[in-house]
C-alpha positions as CSV (number, residue, x, y, z in Angstrom):
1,X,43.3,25.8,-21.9
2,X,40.4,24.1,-20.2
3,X,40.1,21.3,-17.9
4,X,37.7,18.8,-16.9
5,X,38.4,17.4,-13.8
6,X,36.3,14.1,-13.2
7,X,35.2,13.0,-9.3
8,X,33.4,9.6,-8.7
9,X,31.6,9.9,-5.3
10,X,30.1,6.7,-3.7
11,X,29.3,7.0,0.3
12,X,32.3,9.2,1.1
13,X,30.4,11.9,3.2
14,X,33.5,12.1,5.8
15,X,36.0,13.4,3.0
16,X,34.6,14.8,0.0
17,X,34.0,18.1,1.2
18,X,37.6,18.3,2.0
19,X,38.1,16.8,-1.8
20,X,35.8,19.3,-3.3
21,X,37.3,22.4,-1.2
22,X,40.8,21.6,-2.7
23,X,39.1,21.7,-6.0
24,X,37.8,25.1,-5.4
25,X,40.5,26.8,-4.4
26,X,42.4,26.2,-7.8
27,X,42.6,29.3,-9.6
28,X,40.4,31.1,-12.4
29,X,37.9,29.5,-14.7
30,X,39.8,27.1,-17.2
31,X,38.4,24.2,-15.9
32,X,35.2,22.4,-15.0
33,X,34.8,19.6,-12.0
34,X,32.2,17.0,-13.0
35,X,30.8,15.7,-9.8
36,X,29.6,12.3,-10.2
37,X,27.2,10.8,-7.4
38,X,26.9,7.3,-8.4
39,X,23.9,6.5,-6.0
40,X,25.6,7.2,-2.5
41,X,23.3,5.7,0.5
42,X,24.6,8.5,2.6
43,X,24.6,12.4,2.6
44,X,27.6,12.8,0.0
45,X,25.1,14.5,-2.3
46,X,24.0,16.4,0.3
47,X,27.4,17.9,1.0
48,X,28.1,18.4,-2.1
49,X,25.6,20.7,-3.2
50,X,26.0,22.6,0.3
51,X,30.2,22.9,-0.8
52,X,29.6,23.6,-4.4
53,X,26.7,25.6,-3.9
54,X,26.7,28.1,-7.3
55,X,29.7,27.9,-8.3
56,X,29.4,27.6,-11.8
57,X,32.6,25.6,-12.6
58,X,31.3,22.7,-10.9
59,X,28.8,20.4,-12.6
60,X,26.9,17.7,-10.1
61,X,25.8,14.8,-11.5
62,X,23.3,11.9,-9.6
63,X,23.8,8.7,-11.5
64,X,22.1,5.2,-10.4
65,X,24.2,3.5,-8.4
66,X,27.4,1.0,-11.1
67,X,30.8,1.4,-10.5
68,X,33.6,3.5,-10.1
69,X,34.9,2.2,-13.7
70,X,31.0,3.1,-14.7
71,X,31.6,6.3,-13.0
72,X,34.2,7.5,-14.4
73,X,33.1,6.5,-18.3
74,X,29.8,8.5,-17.4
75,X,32.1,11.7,-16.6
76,X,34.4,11.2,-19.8
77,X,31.8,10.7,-22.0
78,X,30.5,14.7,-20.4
79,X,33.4,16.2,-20.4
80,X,34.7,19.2,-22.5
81,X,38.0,20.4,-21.4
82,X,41.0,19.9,-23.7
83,X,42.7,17.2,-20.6
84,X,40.8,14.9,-18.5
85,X,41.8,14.8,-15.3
86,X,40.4,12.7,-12.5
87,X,40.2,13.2,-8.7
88,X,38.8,10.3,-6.5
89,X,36.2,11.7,-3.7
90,X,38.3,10.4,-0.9
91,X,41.4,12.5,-2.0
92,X,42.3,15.4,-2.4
93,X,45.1,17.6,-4.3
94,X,47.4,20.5,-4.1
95,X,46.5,24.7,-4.2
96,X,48.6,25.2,-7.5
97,X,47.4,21.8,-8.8
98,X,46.2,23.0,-12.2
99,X,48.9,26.4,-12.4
100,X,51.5,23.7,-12.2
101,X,50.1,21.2,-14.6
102,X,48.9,23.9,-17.3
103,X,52.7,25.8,-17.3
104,X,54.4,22.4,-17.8
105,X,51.9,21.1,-20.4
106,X,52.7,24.5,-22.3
107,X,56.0,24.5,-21.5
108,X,56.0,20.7,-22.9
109,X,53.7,21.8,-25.9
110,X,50.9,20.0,-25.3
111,X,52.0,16.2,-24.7
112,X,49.5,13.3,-24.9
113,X,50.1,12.5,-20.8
114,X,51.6,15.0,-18.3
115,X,52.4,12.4,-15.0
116,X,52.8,14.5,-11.6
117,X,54.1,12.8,-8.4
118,X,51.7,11.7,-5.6
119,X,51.5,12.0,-1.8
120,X,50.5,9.1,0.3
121,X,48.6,10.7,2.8
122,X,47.4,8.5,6.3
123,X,44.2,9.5,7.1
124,X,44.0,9.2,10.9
125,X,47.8,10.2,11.1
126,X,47.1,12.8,9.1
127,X,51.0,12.5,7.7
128,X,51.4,12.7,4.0
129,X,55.0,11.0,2.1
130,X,55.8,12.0,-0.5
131,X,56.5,9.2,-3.4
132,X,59.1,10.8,-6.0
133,X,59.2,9.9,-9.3
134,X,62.1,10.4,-11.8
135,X,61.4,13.5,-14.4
136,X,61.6,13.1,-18.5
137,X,59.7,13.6,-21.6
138,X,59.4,10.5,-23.9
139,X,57.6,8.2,-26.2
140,X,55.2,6.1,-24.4
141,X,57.1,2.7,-24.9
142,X,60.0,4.8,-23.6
143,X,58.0,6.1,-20.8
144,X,56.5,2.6,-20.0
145,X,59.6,1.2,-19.5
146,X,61.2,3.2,-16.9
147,X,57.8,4.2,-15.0
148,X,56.6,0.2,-14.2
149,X,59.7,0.7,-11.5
150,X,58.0,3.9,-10.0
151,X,55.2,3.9,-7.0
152,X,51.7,4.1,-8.7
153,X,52.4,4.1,-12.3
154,X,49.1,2.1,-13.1
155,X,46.7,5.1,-11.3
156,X,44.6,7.1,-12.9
157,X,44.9,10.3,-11.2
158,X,48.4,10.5,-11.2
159,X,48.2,11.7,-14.7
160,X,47.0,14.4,-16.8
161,X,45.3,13.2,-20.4
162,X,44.8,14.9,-23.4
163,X,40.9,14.2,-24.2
164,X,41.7,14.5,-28.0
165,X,44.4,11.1,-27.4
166,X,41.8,9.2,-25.3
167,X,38.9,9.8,-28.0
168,X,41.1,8.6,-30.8
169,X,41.3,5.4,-29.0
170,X,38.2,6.0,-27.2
171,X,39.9,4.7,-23.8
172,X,37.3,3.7,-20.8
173,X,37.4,1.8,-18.0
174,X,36.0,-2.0,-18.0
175,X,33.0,-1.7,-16.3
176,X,32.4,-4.4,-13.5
177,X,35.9,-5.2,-12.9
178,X,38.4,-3.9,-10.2
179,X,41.9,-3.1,-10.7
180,X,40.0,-0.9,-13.4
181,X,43.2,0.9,-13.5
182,X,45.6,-2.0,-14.2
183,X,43.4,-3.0,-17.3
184,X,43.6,0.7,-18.7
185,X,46.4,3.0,-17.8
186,X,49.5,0.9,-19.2
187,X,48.1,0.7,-22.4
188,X,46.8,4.3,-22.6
189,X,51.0,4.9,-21.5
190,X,51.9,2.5,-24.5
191,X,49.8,4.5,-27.1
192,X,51.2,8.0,-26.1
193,X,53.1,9.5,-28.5
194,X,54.7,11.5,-25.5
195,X,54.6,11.3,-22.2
196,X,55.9,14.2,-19.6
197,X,56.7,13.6,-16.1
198,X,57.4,16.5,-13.7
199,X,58.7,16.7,-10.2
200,X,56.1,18.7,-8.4
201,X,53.8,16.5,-6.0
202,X,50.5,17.6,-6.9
203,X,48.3,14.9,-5.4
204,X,47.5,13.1,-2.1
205,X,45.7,9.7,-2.7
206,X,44.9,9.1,1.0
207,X,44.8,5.1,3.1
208,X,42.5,4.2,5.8
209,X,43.2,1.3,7.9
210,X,40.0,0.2,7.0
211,X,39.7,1.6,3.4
212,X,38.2,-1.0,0.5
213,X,41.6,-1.3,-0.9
214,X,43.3,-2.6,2.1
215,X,39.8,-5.1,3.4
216,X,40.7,-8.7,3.9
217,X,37.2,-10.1,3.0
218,X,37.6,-13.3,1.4
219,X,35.0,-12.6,-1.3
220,X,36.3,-9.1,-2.2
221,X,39.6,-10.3,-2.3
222,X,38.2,-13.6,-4.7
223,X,36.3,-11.0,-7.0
224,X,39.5,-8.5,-6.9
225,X,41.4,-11.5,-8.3
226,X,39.2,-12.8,-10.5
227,X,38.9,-9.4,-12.0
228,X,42.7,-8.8,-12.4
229,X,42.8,-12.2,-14.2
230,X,39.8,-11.3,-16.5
231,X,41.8,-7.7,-17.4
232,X,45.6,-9.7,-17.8
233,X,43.6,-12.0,-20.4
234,X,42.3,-8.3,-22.0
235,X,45.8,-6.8,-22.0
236,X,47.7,-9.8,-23.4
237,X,45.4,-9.6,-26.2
238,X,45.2,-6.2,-26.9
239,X,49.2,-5.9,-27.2
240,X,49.6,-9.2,-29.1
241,X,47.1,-7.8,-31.8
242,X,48.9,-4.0,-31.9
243,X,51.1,-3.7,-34.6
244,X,52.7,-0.6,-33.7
245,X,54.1,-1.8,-30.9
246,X,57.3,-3.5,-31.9
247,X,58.1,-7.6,-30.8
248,X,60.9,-6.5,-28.1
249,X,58.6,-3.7,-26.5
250,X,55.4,-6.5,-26.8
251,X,58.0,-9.0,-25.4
252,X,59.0,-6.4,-22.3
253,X,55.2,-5.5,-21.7
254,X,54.1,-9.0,-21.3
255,X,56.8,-9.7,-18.6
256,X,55.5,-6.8,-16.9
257,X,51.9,-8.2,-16.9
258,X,53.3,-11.4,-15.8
259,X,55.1,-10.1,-13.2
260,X,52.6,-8.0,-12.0
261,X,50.4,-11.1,-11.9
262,X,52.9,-13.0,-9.6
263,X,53.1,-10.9,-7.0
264,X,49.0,-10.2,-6.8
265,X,49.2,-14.0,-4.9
266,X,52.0,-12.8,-2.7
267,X,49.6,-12.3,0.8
268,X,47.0,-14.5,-0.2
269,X,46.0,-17.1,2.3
270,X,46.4,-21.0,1.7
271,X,43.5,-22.0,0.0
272,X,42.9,-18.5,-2.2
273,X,46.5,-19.1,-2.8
274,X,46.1,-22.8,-4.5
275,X,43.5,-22.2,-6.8
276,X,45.6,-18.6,-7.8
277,X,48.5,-20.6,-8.9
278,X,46.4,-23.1,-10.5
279,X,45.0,-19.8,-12.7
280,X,48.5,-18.9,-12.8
281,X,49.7,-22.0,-14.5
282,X,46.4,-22.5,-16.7
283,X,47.8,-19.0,-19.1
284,X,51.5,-20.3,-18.7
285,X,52.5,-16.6,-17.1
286,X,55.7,-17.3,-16.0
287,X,56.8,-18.5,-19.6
288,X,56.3,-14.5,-20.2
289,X,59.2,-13.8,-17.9
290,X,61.7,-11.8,-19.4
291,X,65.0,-14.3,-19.1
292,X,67.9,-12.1,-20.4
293,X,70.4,-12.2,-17.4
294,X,71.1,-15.3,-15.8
295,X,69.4,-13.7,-12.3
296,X,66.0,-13.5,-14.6
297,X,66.7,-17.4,-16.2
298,X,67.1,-18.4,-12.7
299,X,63.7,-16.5,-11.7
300,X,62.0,-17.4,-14.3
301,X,62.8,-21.5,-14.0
302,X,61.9,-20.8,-10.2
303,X,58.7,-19.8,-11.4
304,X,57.6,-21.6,-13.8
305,X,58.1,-25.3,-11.6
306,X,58.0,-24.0,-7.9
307,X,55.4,-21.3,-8.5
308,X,54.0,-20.8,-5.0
309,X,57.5,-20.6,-3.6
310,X,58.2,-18.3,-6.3
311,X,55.3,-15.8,-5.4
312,X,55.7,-16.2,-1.5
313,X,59.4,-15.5,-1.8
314,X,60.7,-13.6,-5.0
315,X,57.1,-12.0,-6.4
316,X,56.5,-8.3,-5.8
């Protein structure tokens, strides 16, 4: 069984060595690591070929400069390994990170998506949590349901793929648009005819206090938005249209999207806040509310006429 193992580096000279070292350690020659310089303005490249030097399992790649969404298509569309795996340049994962995943995906007989659990890992702590995950083997409307409740279900590298699944569909990544995972991984979940979830803690996805994903600029934070609008609008559309998926599982989905919508307002300042809601509104989200209990009816009525109040004080 052969890997590919897919790692987007953009000016991450201060961790991708340590990234690229975890990589090597991983046992025997099942697997390839397509490195993917995508026009880094530091000495990333640089370190890599020093790390990698020639090791033959590693593949380095210098791209002009996209995105990570970019990125990442560039090293799908290279790859030969029977399961795509990706590995962002500022993370890192375990020793037995491929021994574990290849005995459960044989153990599993080869399922469309094997999830492993994640560690979050604070960089200038250097302490890592653990974020455990519940452990089952199930359709991919099965799986969808109960993972949307777990810590970073929409991530790509919290997951094994079979690349024969994500060529039938020929999955990629919306180029141009963050939250590149939210617009992708549900639906690449949905579409799984079975999905395997282990125990073992495999990765460590690791914060900064000054990381891009946790910057308060107003603009970034305007785009990010903007963006996650652009890929709700995507995904609505794209389940509405699938007719394998049945009307109570399309009708669970789109509450999820809705939700998850809601509660990307819930830290935004005043004014990026108003003109959020008035998005909000515009596509009717909170009419997508699931309103089966009367604790969802009441949610959902919150919503829908004191939507601010709503996302401040209920969204998540």
């Amino acid at each position: 069984m052969k890997f590919s193992i897919i790692v987007p580096v953009y000016n991450v000279s201060l961790y991708i060595e340590k990234c690229l070292n975890s990589l090597k350690r991983q046992g025997g020659n099942s697997f390839e690591v397509l490195v993917i310089n995508d026009g880094s303005r530091d000495n990333s490249l640089e370190i890599i070929e020093k790390c990698v030097g020639k090791d033959d399992r590693f593949k380095v790649y210098t791209k002009e400069n996209g995105d990570i969404s970019d990125t990442r298509n560039y090293g799908i569309d290279r790859a030969q390994g029977e399961y795509l795996l990706f590995v962002d340049g500022d993370d890192f994962v375990e020793e037995n990170y491929l021994e574990v995943i290849e005995q459960n995906l044989r153990l599993h007989h080869h399922p469309d998506i094997l999830r492993y659990q994640v560690f979050r890992h604070h960089y200038e702590s250097g302490r890592s949590e653990l974020c455990q995950g519940s452990c089952f083997s199930l359709t991919g409307v099965e799986a969808f349901r109960k993972l949307i409740y777990e810590t970073y279900f929409d991530v790509v590298w919290a997951y094994a793929f079979k690349r024969s699944f994500f060529e039938q569909y020929h999955f990629r990544f919306e180029k141009g648009r963050r939250h590149e995972d939210f617009g992708l991984i549900p639906y690449v979940i949905l579409k799984a005819k079975e999905v395997v979830s282990i125990e073992e803690g495999l990765y460590y996805y690791v914060e900064r206090d000054h990381s891009i994903t946790t910057s308060l600029d107003y603009e970034k934070i305007k785009k990010r938005l903007g963006d996650a609008l652009y890929l709700y609008d995507m995904l609505m559309k794209k389940v509405a249209e699938d007719s394998f998926i049945q009307e109570d599982d399309k009708a669970f989905v789109y509450s999820y999207l809705a939700n998850a919508m809601l509660g990307m307002g819930k830290d935004l300042e005043k004014n990026l806040l108003k003109s959020y809601v008035r998005e909000v509104k515009l596509r009717n989200i909170s009419s997508y509310l699931l309103d089966d209990s009367i604790g969802r009816k009441l949610k959902k009525m919150i919503s829908t006429y004191f939507t601010t109040f709503y996302i401040k004080h209920f969204a998540k």
